[in-house]
Structures are given as structure tokens and as C-alpha cells.
C-alpha positions, 0 to 999 in steps of 0.5 A, a space after each residue: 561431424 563436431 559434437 553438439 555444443 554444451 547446453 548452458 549450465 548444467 542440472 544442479 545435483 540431488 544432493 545440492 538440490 537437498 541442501 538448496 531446499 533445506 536451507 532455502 525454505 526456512 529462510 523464506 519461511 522466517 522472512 515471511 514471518 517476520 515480515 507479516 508476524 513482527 509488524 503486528 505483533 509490535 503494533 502501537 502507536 508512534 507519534 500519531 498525529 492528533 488534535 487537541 483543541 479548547 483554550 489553553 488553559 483548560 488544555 495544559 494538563 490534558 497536554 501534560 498527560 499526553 506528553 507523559 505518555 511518550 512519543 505516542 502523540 504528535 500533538 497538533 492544538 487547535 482553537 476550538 473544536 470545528 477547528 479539530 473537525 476540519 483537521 479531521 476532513 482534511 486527514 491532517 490528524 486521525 482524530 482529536 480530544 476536545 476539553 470542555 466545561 463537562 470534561 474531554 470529549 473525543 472525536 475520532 475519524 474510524 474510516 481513516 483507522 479504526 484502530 486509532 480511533 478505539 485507541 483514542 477513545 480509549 485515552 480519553 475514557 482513561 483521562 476521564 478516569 472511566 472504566 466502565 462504559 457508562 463512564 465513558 466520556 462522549 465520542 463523536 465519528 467524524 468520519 465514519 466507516 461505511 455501514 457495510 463495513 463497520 470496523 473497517 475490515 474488509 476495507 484493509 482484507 481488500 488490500 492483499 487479493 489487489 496486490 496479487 492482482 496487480 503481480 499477476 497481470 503483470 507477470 502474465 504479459 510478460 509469460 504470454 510474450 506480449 512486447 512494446 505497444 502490446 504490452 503497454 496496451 495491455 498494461 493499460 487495459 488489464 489496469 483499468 479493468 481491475 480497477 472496474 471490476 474491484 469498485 463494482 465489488 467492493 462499491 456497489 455490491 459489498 458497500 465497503 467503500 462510500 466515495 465517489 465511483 469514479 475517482 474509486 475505480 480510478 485509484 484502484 486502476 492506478 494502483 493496479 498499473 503501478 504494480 503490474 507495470 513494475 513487475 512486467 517491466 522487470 521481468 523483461 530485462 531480468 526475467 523471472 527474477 524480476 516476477 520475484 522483485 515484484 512479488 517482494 514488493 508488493 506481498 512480501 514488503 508491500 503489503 504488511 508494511 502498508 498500514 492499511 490494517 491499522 496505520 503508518 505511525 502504528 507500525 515500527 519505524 522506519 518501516 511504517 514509512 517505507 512502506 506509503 512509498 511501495 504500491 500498496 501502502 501508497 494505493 491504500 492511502 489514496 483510495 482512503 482520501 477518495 472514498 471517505 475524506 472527499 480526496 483530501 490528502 490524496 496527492 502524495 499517494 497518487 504522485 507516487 503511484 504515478 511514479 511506480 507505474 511511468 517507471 514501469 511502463 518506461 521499462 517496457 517501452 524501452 524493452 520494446 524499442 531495444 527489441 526492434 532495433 535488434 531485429 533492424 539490425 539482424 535483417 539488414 545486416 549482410 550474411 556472414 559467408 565464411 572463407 571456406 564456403 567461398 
């Protein structure tokens, strides 16, 4: 009798299983770290776009100061303030200063980013030679964040349990064996389901959101099926590596690079710009245009939503196919008879 075949690969030993662990965990804890510490700890603003509106000459010094002032500012001019205010509605700009005859007035946009709303309005008062409250020159929100979130911190918390749910819907089908038209289906269906449940929540009951309902549960849906489409068409050509790809890009990368928290062009470049083009950072960018700015500026995100979730389902379908023509091919092909047994 021949002895039973090697298993494939063999147990790592204790003592490289100890050094794997010593040195693997800090890594992860330090990339963790840096990935979620670092952007935040260098928030500021690198040439957010901005309105600055009124006639040119009583704007030049107001544009003078803004110039001092770095790249902070894109500066965008504008003829008069409904001009400022539409740019606002259309997320052209997050917000705009207005020169009148009694001095700067700001018009911020807070459901767009709180953040740079107090940081325009905080410029403003500083043109304005203010310190106090009092001294404080007018602020009118454009557009405003809904009254059960008034600083917009739900909004921006909601971010992270979704990209975990997207990753888990995805990494469940592929644990649970679900293949091809299956598992597209079941993409399909757990997508919209999450995207069901998290308007319910976040709409109708916490009233963290204020658009249209639909078109909220639909960017939710969305985003959910670009990333569990992703992870799950990964996993079934890589394995659990691809759970791991997915789960980088989604929590790792994704999430803090988003700009959901603040805003793209407050975090250091290039990564406020990587990150509108990963699920989440693209997800959150669409649900704002839905739910505050009446969809405005929302194709880009959905384009590359779009894009995430066919590559996805792609994959899967792929995966599919390739398995049927394996298991054709195993059953109509002749049984090997070897010569001996002839």
C-alpha cells in the first residue's frame, strides 16, 4: 500500500507562529493608526472651494486676504449674492463670503460640511475684526443640516457601521457557498435590503437625513452593492484574501479617507482625493446631494458606484460561468481507465 499523499503545506512552527505575531500586530496597529490618527490630526483646509461675491472693488481687498492666506481657498467670484446662493445648491462651493455696505457676510452650507461652515464663518469674523460673539458679522445657512442632526455627526458616525455592512454581506456569500445567479441574487437582495432598513433608521426614525426617501434608500443600496459585490467577487477568485482586499478598502482606506467627517479638501492630499473615488468616500458624497442639495452634484459618485458594483458583480458572474464549464467538462469527459486495470 502507498503511503497517503503530503498534506499541502505544513503548520507554521511555535516559534515562527511568535515572531509572525510579534511583528505582524504592530504593523497592523501602526497602519491602523495612520490610516485613521494621521488624516485627522492634519485636518485643514486645502483649497476648499468657496464663493466670494459683491462688486469687484469692494472684493479686492477681501480677495487679497484670502490669497495671504495660502491655498486654503479655491476662490470662485460670483456677481451678487443669489449668484453665491445657488453655487451653494448646486455644491459648486461649500459656502461663500458676500461684501456688503455693512461689512462681510458669510453664507455657509453646514449639511454639505459642518466643519467648513464654522471655518468659514470663522474667517469672516476674523475679516471683520471680531472676536466676540457680538461682533460676529451675519451667517445665513444656506443649507442646513437636518434638526435631528444638527452638527452633522450622526450623518458622518453612519459612515463606518455601512461599510462594515456592505464587507459582511459580501464575505457571507462567499462563506456560505452561494456561486453565480445565486449569489448574484443575493447581492442584489441583501444591497437593497440594507439600503431599506438604513433609510428606515436613519430617515424616518433618527431624522438624520431630510431628502427624498427613495432616492436615500437607493444611494444607500448602491453603496452597499459596490462593496459587497467587490469583496465577494474577490474572495471567489482569491479567497479570504480577497475578504482582506475588501475590508482595506472599505474600513482601512475607505472610510477615513472619505471626508465624510469633514471634507475632501480638508484632508492631505492625495488622499482626500483618493478616497471619493473608494465606496465610501463615493457613497457619502451621493447620499449628501440626495438627501440635502436635491441631487445636485450627485452623478460622479453614482458613476463610481456604478462602477465598483458592475466590476463586482462582474467577477461573480465570471466566477459563475467558469464553474459550470469546469463541472461540463468533468462530466462529459471519458473515465480515465489505467493500462493495468485493462
Amino acid at each position: 500500500m502507498s503511503a497517503p499523499p503530503a498534506p499541502h503545506g505544513s503548520p507554521m512552527s511555535p516559534g515562527r507562529a511568535l515572531v509572525a505575531v510579534l511583528v505582524l500586530v504592530p504593523l497592523i496597529v501602526s497602519f491602523a493608526l495612520w490610516a485613521f490618527v494621521w488624516p485627522a490630526a492634519r485636518t485643514a483646509p486645502r483649497e476648499v472651494p468657496i464663493g466670494l461675491a459683491g462688486p469687484a472693488a469692494a472684493t479686492a481687498p477681501v480677495q487679497d486676504k484670502l490669497t495671504r492666506a495660502g491655498d486654503s481657498f479655491d476662490v470662485h467670484r460670483y456677481s451678487d449674492e443669489a449668484q453665491a446662493r445657488d453655487a451653494i445648491e448646486q455644491r459648486d462651493v461649500y459656502g461663500a463670503i458676500v461684501v456688503t455696505p455693512d461689512g462681510p457676510k458669510a453664507l455657509t452650507a453646514s449639511a454639505a460640511s459642518p466643519l467648513v461652515a464654522q471655518l468659514l464663518q470663522t474667517t469672516v469674523t476674523q475679516m471683520a475684526g471680531g472676536s466676540a460673539q457680538s461682533d460676529a458679522p451675519p451667517v445665513s445657512d444656506v443649507v442646513a443640516t437636518p434638526q435631528g442632526d444638527p452638527r452633522g455627526t450622526a450623518f458622518s458616525t453612519s459612515a463606518l457601521p455601512l461599510a462594515i455592512g456592505g464587507v459582511a454581506a459580501g464575505t457571507l456569500i462567499f462563506m456560505l457557498g452561494l456561486r453565480g445567479t445565486r449569489a448574484l441574487v443575493a447581492l442584489v437582495s441583501a444591497a437593497a435590503l440594507i439600503g431599506l432598513v438604513a433609510t428606515t433608521l436613519t430617515h424616518s426614525w433618527l431624522e438624520v437625513l431630510g431628502g427624498n426617501w427613495w432616492a436615500e434608500a437607493g444611494a444607500l443600496s448602491l453603496s452597499a452593492l459596490a462593496l459587497s459585490s467587490i469583496v465577494a467577487g474577490m474572495a471567489m477568485f482569491m479567497g479570504t484574501a480577497g475578504i482582506g482586499i475588501g475590508a482595506l478598502l472599505a474600513v482601512m482606506l475607505g472610510n477615513p479617507f472619505s471626508g465624510v467627517t469633514s471634507a475632501p479638501q480638508m484632508l492631505p492630499e492625495p488622499f482626500g482625493a483618493i478616497g471619493q473615488w473608494l465606496p465610501p468616500g463615493a457613497g457619502g458624497s451621493l447620499l449628501r446631494s440626495v438627501s440635502f442639495f436635491d441631487g445636485n452634484a450627485m452623478t460622479q459618485p453614482a458613476l463610481i458606484l456604478s462602477g465598483w458594483a458592475l466590476a463586482g458583480l462582474t467577477l461573480v458572474a465570471v466566477n459563475g460561468w467558469r464553474n459550470r464549464t469546469g463541472a461540463h467538462s468533468s462530466s462529459t469527459s471519458p473515465e480515465y481507465v489505467p493500462a493495468s486495470a485493462a
